[in-house]
N, C-alpha and C positions, 0 to 999 in steps of 0.2 A: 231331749233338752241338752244331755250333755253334748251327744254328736254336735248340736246348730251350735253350741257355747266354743264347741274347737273349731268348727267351721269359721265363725265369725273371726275367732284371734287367728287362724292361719289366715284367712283375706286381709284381716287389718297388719299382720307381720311381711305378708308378701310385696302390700302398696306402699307399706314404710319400707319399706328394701328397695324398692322400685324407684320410690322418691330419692333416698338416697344414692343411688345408681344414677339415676338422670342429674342430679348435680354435683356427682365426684368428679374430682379431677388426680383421684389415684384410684387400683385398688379397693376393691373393698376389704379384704384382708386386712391392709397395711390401714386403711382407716379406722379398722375396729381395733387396734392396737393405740393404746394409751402414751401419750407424750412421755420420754423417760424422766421422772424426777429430777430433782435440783441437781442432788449430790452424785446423778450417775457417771458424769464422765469426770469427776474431780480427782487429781491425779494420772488421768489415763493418756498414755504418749499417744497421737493420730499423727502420722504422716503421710500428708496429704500431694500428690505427684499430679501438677499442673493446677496452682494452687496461685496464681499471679492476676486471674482473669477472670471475671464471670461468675460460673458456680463454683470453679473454685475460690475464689472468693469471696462468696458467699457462705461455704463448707466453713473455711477459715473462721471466719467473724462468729458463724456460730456455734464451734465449738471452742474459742477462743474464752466466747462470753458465758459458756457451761462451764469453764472451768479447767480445760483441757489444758496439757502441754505440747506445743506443734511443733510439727518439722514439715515445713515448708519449701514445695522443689520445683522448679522447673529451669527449663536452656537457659533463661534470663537472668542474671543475678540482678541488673537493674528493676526488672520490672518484683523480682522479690524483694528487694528494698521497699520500694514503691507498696507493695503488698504488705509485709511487716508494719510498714507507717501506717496504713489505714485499721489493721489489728489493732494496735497501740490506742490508734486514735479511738477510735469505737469502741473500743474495750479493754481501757485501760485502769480500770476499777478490778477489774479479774484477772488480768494479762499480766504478770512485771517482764522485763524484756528478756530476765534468764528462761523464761517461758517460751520463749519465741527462737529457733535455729532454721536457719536460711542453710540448706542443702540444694546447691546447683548440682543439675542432671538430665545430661543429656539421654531422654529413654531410647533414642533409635544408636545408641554408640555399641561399642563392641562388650559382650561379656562382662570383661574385667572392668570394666568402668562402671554395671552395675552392681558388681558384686562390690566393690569400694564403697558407692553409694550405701550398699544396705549394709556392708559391714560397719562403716561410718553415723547411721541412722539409728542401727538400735545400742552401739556403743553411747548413742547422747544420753543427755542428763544422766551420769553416772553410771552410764552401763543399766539403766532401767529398760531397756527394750522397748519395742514398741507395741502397741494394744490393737492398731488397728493402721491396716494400710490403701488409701484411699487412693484406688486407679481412675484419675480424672482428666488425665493428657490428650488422650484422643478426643474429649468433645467437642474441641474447638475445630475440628480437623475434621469439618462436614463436605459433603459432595453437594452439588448441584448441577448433575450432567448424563445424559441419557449414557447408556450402557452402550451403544454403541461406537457415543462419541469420544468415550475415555482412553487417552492414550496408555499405553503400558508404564510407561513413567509414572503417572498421575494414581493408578492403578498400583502400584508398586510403593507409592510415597502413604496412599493411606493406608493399605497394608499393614507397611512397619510402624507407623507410628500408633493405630489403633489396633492392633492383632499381637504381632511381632515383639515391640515395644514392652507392652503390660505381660506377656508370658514369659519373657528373659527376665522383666522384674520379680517374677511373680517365681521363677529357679532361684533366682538368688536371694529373696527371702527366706524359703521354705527350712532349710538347713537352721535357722538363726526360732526360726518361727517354732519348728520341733525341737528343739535345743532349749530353749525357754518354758515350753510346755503349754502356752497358750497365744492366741493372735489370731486377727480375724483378716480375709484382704474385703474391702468393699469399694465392689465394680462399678462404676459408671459406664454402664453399655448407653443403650437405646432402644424405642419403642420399634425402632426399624431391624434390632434383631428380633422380634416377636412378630411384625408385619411385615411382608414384604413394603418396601421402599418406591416405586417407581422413580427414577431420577438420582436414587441416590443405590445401586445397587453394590459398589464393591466397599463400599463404609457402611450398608446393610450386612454384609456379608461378612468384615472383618469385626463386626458386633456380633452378629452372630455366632462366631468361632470366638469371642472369648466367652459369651455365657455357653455356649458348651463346654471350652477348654475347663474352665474354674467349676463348671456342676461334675465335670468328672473327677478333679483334685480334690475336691469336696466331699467326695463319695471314697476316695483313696484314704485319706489322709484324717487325722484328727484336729485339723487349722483349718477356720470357717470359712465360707465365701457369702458374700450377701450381692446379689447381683441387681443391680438396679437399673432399671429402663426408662427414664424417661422421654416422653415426648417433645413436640416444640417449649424451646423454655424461652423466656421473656429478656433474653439477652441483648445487648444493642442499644438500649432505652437513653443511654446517655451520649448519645448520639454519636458514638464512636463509628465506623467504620467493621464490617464483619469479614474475615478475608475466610473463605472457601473454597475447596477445589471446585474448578469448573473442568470442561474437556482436556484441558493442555498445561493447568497450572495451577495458581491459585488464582483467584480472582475478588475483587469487594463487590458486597451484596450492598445495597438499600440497608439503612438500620429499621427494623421490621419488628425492632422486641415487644412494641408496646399493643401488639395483636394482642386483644381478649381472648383468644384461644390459647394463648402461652402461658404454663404458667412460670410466676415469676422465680428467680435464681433464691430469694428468702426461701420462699417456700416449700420449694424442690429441697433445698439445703435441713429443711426442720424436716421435711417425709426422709432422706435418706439417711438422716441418723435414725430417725425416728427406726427403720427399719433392721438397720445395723445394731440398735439397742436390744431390739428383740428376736435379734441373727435368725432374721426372717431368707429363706433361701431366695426369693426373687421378689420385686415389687416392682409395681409400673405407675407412671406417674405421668397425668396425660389429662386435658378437658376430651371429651366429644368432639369428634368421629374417632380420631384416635385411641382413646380409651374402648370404643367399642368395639372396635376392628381386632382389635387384642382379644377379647373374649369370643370374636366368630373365631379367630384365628385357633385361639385355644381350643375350643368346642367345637366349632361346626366349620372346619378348616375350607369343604369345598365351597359355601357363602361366602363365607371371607371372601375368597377366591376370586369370586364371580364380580365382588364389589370391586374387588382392584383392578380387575380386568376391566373394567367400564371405563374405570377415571382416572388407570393408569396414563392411558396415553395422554390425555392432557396434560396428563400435572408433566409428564416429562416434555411436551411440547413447551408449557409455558415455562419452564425450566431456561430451554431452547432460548427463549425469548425475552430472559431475562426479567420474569417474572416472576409472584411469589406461586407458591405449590403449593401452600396451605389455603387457599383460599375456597373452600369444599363446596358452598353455592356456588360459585363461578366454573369449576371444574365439573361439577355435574351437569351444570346447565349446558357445557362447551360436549359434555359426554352425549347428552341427548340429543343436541343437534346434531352432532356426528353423526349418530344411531338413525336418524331421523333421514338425512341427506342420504345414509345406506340402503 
């Protein structure tokens, strides 16, 4: 009796797991962790680096409206005006404007200009230092171009600004970071350092090497790293214009945010605090296939393997071609015909 009584709640605990797995779109981990309460980030400085656009703007608004105090950064001081205004505007119940400091920075510049940066950033609001520092600059700074086609330039350009960039920041924190005695950095990599990328391989790669760089700082040092991976996010929806590296440059993409497979920049924005609240060491944030490919990749790395091998060459053809690469019926279907014709 008792055996069939454990039998039945492990079958009934496995197909609610299962359930929950087939319509996550993060993590299960990071799902079974609890929203932080009202009062958790009240007081707390977040400075958030590429903070003008997208999810960073979306970071912004919501830890604006938890209560936070920001420092807000990127190459643009217009476009962080622009940014500060919409804080304000959204959440200006929570926000007063001494709350709010516009720090321009340039992340691919020399050294000494970051180290100003970070000396300047946790010298704000009275020398309060800062709680958490939010590496966001690279997301904007996606590829869409086979590996073969990518010039060294182009190659070189995403490098620095998604590898290079966040690791010089990430020196000239750390001195200020142990000096204080607490401080977290929280990474906005990608799903494409946990998958291999087809199409997008040297911003696979320079994702890559920062969630290794920060998981070994992490393991050195007593300043946290919370590395977060998201997948396609729902950027673009206001019909803006997307600009991407292509083979030779950058290039604009089609605005494509409003894929249901994306999720959207709110919600990526509530999972990556969410994560950072409970200085979780990684999280991935991702609908289906994506999310799955993460767990072959984790566990059973040569299936992974075998799936990307299928539908690589597609997605980097239709890349080619100017199309999208998320499109995973169309791309399997283009796989099988391939397979088929072979």
């Amino acid at each position: 009796m008792l055996l069939a009584a454990a039998a039945g709640a492990a079958a009934l605990w496995a197909a609610w797991t299962l359930l929950r797995f087939a319509r996550a779109d993060a993590d299960l981990t990071l799902l079974s962790k609890r929203a932080p309460p009202p009062h958790a980030w009240r007081g707390k400085v977040v400075w958030i680096v590429g903070a003008s656009q997208g999810l960073g703007e979306a970071l912004a608004r919501y830890w604006a409206e938890a209560g936070a105090r920001l420092i807000l950064s990127s190459r643009s001081l217009d476009k962080l005006e622009a940014s500060r205004r919409v804080v304000k505007q959204h959440c200006c119940q929570h926000v007063a404007e001494g709350d709010v400091v516009l720090l321009p920075l340039d992340l691919v510049g020399d050294s000494a200009g970051l180290e100003a940066a970070a000396k300047a950033a946790f010298a704000a609001f009275d020398g309060a230092g800062v709680d958490y520092v939010v590496h966001n600059a690279g997301k904007c700074a996606s590829q869409h171009a086979a590996a073969e086609d990518t010039s060294p330039e182009v190659a070189a350009a995403l490098l620095n600004l998604n590898l290079e960039g966040p690791l010089g920041l990430a020196r000239a924190t750390l001195p200020h970071m142990v000096g204080q005695g607490r401080g977290q950095h929280v990474i906005v990599a990608s799903m494409s350092a946990v998958v291999p990328s087809p199409g997008q391989a040297v911003y696979a790669a320079a994702k890559a090497g920062l969630r290794a760089y920060f998981q070994s700082m992490a393991s050195e040092l007593g300043v946290g790293a919370t590395i977060c991976c998201p997948g396609p996010l729902a950027t673009g929806g206001d019909g803006k214009p997307r600009l991407v590296y292509g083979p030779k440059g950058l290039i604009q993409q089609a605005a494509t945010g409003m894929s249901k497979k994306r999720v959207g920049t709110a919600r990526a924005a509530d999972l990556i605090a969410r994560a950072a609240y409970h200085k979780l060491d990684e999280c991935w944030i991702a609908y289906h296939p994506v999310l799955l490919l993460g767990y072959l990749m984790q566990y059973t790395p040569s299936l992974g393997m075998a799936v990307l091998k299928r539908v690589g060459p597609a997605r980097a053809q239709a890349l080619k071609e100017g199309r999208s690469g998320y499109d995973t019926a169309a791309l399997i279907k283009s796989a099988s015909e391939t397979s088929l014709r072979g």
